[in-house]
C-alpha positions in Angstrom: 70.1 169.6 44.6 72.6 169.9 41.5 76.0 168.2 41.7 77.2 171.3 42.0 75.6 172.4 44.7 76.3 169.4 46.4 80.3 169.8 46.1 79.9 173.7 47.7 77.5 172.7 50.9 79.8 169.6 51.9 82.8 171.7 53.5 80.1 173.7 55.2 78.4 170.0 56.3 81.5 169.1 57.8 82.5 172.2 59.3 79.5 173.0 61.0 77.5 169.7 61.2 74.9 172.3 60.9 72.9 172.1 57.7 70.5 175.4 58.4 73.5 177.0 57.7 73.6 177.1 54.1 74.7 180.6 52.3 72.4 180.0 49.4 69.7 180.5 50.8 70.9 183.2 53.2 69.1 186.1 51.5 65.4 184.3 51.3 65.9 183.1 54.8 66.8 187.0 55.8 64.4 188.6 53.7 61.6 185.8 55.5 62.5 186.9 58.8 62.3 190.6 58.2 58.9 189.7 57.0 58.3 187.9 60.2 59.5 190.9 62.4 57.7 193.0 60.6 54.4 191.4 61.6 55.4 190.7 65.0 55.8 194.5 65.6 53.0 195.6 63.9 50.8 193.3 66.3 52.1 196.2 68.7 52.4 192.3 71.1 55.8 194.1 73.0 55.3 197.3 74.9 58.3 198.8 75.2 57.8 200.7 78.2 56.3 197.4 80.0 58.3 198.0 82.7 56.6 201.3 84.0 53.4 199.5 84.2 55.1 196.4 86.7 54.1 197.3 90.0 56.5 194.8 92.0 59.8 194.7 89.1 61.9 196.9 87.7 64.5 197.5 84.9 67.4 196.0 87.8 65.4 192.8 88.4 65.3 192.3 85.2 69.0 192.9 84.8 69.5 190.1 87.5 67.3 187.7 86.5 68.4 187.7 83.2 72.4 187.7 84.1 71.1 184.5 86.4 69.4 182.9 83.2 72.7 183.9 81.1 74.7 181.3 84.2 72.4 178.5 83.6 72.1 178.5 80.1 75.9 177.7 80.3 75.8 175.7 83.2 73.4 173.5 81.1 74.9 173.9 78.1 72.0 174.4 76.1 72.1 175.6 72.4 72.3 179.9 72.2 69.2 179.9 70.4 67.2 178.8 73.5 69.0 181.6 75.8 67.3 184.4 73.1 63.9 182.8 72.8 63.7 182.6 76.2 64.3 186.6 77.2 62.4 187.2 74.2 59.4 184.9 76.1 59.7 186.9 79.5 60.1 190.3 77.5 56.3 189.3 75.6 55.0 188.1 78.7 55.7 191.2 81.0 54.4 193.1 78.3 50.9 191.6 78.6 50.6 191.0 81.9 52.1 191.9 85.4 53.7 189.8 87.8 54.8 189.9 91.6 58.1 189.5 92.5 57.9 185.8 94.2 57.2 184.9 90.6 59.8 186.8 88.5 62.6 184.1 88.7 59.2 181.3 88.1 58.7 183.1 84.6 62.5 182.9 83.8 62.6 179.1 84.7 59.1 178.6 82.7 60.3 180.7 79.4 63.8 178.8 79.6 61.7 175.3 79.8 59.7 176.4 76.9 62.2 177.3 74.6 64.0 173.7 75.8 60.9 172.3 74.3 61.5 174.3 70.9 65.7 174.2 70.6 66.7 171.5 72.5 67.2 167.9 71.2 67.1 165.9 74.8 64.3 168.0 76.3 65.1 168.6 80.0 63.9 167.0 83.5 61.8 170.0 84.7 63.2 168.4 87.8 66.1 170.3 87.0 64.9 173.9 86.5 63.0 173.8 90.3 66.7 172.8 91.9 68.5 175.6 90.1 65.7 178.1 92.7 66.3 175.9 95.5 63.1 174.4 95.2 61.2 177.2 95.6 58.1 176.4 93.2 56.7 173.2 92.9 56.0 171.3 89.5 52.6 172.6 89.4 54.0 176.0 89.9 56.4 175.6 86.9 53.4 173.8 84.6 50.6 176.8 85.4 53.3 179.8 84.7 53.8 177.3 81.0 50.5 177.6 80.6 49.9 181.4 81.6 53.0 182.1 79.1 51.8 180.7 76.4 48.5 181.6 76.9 49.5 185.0 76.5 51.4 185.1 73.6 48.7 183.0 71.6 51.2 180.4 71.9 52.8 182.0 69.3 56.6 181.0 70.4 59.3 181.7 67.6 59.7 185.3 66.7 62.8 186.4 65.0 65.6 187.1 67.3 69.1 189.0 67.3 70.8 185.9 67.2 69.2 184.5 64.2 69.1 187.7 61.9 73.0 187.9 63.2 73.9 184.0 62.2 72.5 184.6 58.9 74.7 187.8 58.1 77.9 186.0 59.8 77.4 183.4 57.3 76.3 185.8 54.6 79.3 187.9 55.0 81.8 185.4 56.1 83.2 186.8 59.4 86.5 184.7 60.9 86.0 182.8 64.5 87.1 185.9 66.1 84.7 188.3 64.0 81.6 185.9 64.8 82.8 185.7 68.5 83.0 189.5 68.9 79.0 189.6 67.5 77.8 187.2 69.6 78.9 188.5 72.9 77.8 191.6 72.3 74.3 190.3 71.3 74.5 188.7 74.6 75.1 191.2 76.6 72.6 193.4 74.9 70.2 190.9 76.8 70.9 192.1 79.9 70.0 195.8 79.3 66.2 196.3 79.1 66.4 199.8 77.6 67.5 197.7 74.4 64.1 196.3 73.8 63.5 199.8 71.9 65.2 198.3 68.7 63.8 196.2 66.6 66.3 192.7 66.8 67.2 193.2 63.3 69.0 196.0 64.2 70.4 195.2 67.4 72.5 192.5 64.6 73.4 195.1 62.0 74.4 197.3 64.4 76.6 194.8 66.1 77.9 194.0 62.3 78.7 197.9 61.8 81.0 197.9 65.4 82.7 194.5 64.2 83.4 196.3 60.5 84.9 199.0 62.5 87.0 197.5 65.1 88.1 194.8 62.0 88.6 197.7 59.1 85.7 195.4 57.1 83.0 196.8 54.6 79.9 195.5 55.5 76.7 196.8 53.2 74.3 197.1 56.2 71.1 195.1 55.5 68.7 197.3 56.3 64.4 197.4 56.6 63.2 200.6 55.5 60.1 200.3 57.5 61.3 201.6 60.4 65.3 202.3 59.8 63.8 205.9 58.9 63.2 206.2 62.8 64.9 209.4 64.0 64.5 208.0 67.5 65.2 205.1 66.8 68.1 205.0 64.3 71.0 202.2 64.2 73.7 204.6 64.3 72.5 205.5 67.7 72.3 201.3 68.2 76.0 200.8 67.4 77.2 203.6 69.7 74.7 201.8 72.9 76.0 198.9 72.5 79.4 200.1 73.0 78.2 202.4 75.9 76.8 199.4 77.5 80.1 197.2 77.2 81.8 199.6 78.9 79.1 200.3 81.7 78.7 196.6 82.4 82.1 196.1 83.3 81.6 198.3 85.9 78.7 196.1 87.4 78.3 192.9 88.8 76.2 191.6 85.2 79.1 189.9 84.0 77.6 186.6 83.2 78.2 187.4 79.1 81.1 188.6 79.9 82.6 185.4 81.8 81.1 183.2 79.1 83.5 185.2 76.7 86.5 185.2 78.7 87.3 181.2 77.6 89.3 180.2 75.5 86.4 178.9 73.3 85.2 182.3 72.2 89.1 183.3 71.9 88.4 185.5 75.2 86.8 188.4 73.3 85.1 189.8 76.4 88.2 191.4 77.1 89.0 193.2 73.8 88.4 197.1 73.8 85.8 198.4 71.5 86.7 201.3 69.6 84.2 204.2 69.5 82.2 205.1 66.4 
């Protein structure tokens, strides 16, 4: 690394503490996980409509069990990236395979230990995920759903989430505290909604950067993949406007896990802000 480059990639060192985060590199590191989404989707490995084939869950279960996951990934405090590999895990899984509903919250607590094993530094006392269900499964419960998990997916774990196409662009285009905030509650509560599995999660991210560029009065040139952006059905116009629908709608409801995690101080309480309509 040049001098140079050296002097510009120290403030972000000691800002962040967080050396993946480098905007040089921002545009390879974007245009690499297009590629990878790309690939994932044309494996056709997540059926969108999974949840018509589930013969004991529904799209509410889900809701709940992923509002529940939502609670203990802050209880724990585990890094963000782990919350979004791990819906991303149960999404894959219940597209492959069905499941009855004494084992739904044992496949949330399996994907959430697996993508521990990936994001986490100090990996986690399974110990701990079998108290949050009031013991409920035993560890050879929680170590066969592992298995059947990865199994399934080819154990093929890290696929391109929202979060990581929307880090990348929040670098890339420099959004304030409050900016990045606003994107990444709404990405988490676009968890909670399965009907949102539709959009590729390079999308969801753009079209989270469009609201923030409207309700900030910012100019955002919206990064986008051609391969599939010419959807009519599937168009991120109609992403932005969801989003915003679902805000609104989960308010309403008692899936307010995202939304009480954004109420702190930390995240400058930007659950409560009102979204203007696009």
């Amino acid at each position: 690394v040049s001098p140079t480059a050296k002097k510009n990639l120290l403030p972000l060192l000691l800002d962040d503490y967080d050396i993946q985060k480098v905007p040089e590199y921002c545009d390879e590191i974007y245009a690499n996980l297009f590629k990878e989404e790309e690939a994932f989707i044309a494996s056709n490995k997540l059926d969108i409509n999974y949840i018509k084939k589930q013969k004991e869950i529904n799209a509410e279960m889900r809701s709940i069990l992923v509002n529940w996951i939502i609670e203990v990934h802050e209880k724990f405090n585990y890094h963000e990236s782990t919350l979004f590999l791990s819906i991303m895990l149960i999404d894959r899984y219940l597209s492959l395979h069905t499941i009855t509903r004494i084992n739904f919250q044992l496949l949330g607590i399996a994907s959430l230990y697996i993508a521990c094993k990936h994001e986490e530094v100090n990996l986690p006392n399974p110990r701990d995920f079998l108290f949050i269900t009031e013991n409920a499964y035993s560890y050879k419960d929680l170590y066969s759903m592992e298995y059947d998990i990865l199994k399934a997916i080819d154990f093929s774990v890290l696929i391109p989430t929202s979060l990581d196409f929307f880090q990348f662009l929040s670098k890339k285009y420099e959004l304030s505290k409050k900016e990045d905030n606003l994107g990444r509650f709404l990405i988490n509560s676009i968890l909670i909604e399965y009907g949102f599995i539709k959009y590729p999660q390079s999308m969801i991210a753009n079209a989270v950067m469009i609201i923030i560029s409207h309700q900030y009065k910012k100019g955002f040139q919206i990064e986008k993949n051609q391969l599939y952006y010419k959807s009519e059905k599937v168009n991120i116009d109609k992403c932005s406007k969801d989003i915003i629908y679902l805000i609104n709608v989960l308010n309403k409801t008692e899936y307010l896990a995202a939304k009480n995690k954004f109420s702190s101080q930390k995240y400058d309480s930007i659950s409560s802000i009102d979204l203007k309509l696009i």
